[in-house]
N, C-alpha and C positions, 0 to 999 in steps of 0.2 A: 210433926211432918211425916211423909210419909215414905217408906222403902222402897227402890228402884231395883230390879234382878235383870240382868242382861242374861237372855235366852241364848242357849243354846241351841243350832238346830241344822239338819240338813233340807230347809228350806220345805219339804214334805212330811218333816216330824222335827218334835223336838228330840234334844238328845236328852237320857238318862239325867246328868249334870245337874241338867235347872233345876229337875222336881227337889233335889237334894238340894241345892240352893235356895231355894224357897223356903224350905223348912229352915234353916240360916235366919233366914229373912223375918219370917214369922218370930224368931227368937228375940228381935231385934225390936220389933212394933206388930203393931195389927193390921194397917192399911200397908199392906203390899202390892205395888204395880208390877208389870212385867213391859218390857221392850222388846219387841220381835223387830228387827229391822234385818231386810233382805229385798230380795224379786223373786216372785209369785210364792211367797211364804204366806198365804193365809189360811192353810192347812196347819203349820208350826201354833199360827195366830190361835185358830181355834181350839188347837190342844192346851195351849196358854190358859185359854178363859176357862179349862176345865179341871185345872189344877186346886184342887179344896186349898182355901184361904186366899186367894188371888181375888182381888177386887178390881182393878183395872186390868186391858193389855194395852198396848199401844202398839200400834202396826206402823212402819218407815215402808214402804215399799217403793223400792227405784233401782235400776241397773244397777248404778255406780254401789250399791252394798250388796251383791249378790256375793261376792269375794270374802265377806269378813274380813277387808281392811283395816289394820289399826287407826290409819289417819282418816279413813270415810266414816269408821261405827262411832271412835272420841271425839269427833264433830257430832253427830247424831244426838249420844249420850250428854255431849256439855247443853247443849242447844237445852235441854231440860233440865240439866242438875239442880238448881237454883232452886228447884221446889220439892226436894227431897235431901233427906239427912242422912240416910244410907246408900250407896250404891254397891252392889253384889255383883261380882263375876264370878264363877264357876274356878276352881285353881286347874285348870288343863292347860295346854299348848296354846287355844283359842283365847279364856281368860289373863293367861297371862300374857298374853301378847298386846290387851288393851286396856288393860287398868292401868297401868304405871304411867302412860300417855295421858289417861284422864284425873290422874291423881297429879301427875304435874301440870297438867293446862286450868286446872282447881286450885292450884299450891297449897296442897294437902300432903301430908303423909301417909303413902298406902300402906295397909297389913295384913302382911299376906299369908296363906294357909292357915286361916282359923280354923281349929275342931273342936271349938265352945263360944260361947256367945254368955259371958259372965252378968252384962248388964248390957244397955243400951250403947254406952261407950267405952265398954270395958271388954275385950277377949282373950280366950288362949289360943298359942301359937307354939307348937313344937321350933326348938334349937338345937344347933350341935350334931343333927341328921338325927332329932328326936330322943334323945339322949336327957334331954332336962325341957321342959313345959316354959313359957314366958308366960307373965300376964301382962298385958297392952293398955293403957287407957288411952283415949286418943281425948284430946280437947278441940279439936277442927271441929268446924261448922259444917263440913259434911263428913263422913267416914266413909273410905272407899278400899272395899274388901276383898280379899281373894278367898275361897272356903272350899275345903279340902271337901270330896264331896263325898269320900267314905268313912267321915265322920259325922254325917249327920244323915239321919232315916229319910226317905225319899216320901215327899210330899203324897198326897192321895188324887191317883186321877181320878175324876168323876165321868158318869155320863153325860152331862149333863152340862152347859155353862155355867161358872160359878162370876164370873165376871163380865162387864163389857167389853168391845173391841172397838177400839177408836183409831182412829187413822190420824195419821201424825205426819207435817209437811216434811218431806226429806231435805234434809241440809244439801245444799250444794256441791258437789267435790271439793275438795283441799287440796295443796300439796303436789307433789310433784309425782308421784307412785303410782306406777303404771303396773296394773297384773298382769304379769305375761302366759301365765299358765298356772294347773294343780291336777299332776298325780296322786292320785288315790289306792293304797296297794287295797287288790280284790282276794277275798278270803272266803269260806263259806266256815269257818269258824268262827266264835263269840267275838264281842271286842274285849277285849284285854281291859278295859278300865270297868268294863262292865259286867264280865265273865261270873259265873255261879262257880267255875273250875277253872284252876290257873297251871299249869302244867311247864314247868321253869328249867331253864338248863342254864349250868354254868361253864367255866375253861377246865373243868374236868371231862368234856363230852370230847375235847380233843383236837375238832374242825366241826367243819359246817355241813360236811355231808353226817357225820357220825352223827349231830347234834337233829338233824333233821330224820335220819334214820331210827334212833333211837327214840325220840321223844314225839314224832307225828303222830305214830299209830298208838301210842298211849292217849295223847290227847283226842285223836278222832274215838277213841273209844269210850274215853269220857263224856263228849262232848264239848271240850276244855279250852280256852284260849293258849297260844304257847306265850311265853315270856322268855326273857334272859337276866342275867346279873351284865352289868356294864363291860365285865371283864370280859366276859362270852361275846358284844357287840365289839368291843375294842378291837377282838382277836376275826372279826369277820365273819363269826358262826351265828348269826341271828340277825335281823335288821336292826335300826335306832329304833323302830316303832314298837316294838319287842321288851326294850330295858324295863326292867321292874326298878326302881329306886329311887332317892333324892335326887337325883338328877334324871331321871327317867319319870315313868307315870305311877302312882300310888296305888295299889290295889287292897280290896278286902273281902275277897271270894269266900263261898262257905267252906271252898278244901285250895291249898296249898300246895304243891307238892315239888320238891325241889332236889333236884339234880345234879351230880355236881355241882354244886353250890356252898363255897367254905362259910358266908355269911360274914361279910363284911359287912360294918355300921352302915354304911350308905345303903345297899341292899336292902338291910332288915327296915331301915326308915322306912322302903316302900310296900313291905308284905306284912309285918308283925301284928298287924291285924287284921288278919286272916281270920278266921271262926276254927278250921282246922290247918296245923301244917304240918305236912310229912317230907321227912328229910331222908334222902339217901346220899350217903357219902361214905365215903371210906377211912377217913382221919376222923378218930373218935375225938381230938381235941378241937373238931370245928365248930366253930361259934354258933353254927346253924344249929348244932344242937342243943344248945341252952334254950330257944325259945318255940322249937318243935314241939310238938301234941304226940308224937310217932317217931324217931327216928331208927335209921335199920343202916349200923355198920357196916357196910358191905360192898362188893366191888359194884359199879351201877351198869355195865356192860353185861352182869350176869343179872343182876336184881329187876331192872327192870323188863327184861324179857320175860321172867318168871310172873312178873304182876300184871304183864297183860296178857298172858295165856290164861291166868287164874280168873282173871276178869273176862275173858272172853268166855271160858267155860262156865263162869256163873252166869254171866246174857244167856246162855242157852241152857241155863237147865229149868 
């Protein structure tokens, strides 16, 4: 049978997510579909069919899915499960918010945060805030996933269509859930789950103005998305969309770089793979240090003022 990926998208593109999902997908079989369901997503659509390996997409397009609804898209999704053995969500805010919905109206067991694809019905799954590895077999008649997406290489765009685009009757409304609104914070920095440069602050930076003082113009200098540890969002010095962690969003930038940050287990679940990470702290016994690439003892009020004048003088020479 063949594999089902639920798209990611803001309706004019797709997101980062899916392409990394896909490759999940491909791991899993060779006949991979995709599902764009939205309104006037057939830009999303077209990006779909140009993802190398992707043999179908299938287009939902109606009002009532503009929103990303859990109970309008696992209507959407079951209306077809029936003819596929995998279903693939993205492990974000957006996937997780609708797999568990289509793995119970399946009565299935869902598995969630795959970063390997062992066999068709066998994966790995970090435990413990990724502390020790699970391996999963699943015996369900369909397998419905959630995949961590900076464990798996980001599929290939092409120019080109690599699949069809078919249009698919929209399911009906369901349910009783009324969208009343969605705020979007605007930023002209990277997104955080998708950043080349992650620029992190923790309850060492003090407040929110210092946290913001101190670590902006490093990251506008970089180029960098900012982050926090949960401790730093708890204490009101960075938003919730900011938290790097098991309970936050995962990340795995080519450079890391972290700031008052002691490194607690739940934090490192969400950066430890990083490509690089540099640690600034001042307690040589912090945890952050064990799995740094760089660490530099020191006060971060004075360190990191010193490393963006240094980087500012290297831009200009």
């Amino acid at each position: 049978m063949s594999i089902l990926v639920i798209a990611e998208h803001h309706h004019v593109a797709l997101l980062p997510a899916t392409h990394h999902t896909v490759t999940a997908a491909l791991q899993c079989g060779s006949d991979v579909h995709v599902l764009v369901a939205g309104y006037n997503a057939s830009a999303a659509a077209q990006a779909a069919a140009c993802i190398q390996g992707v043999s179908q997409v299938w287009y939902a397009c109606a009002a009532h899915l503009a929103q990303g609804l859990a109970e309008t898209l696992s209507a959407q999704i079951i209306a077809i499960a029936a003819n596929y053995s995998h279903i693939l969500f993205a492990a974000t805010a957006h996937g997780k918010n609708i797999a568990p919905r289509v793995a119970a109206c399946l009565d299935v067991a869902q598995i969630s945060d795959i970063t390997a694809v062992v066999s068709a019905d066998t994966f790995l799954r970090p435990i413990y805030a990724g502390v020790a590895i699970a391996t999963v077999q699943s015996l369900d008649a369909t397998h419905v996933l959630t995949v961590r997406p900076t464990a798996f290489a980001a599929a290939t765009q092409t120019e080109h269509a690599q699949a069809v685009i078919s249009p698919l009757t929209p399911v009906a409304p369901v349910g009783q859930t009324t969208h009343l609104g969605c705020t979007l914070p605007q930023t002209d920095r990277p997104d955080l789950s998708d950043a080349r440069v992650v620029v992190s602050g923790g309850r060492g930076l003090g407040s929110s103005d210092k946290f913001m003082a101190l670590l902006a113009p490093l990251a506008d200098q970089l180029g960098a998305a900012l982050g926090a540890s949960r401790a730093a969002v708890d204490a009101g010095y960075a938003p919730n969309d900011w938290q790097v962690g098991q309970t936050g969003k995962i990340v795995a930038p080519q450079l890391y770089i972290a700031v008052g940050i002691s490194g607690a287990i739940q934090h490192l679940a969400g950066m430890k793979d990083s490509k690089v990470i540099v640690a600034i702290n001042q307690d040589p016994d912090a945890p952050i240090f064990a799995v740094a690439d760089v660490g530099l003892k020191a006060d971060l009020f004075t360190a990191v003022p010193e490393l963006l004048t240094a980087l500012q003088a290297l831009s200009h020479s």
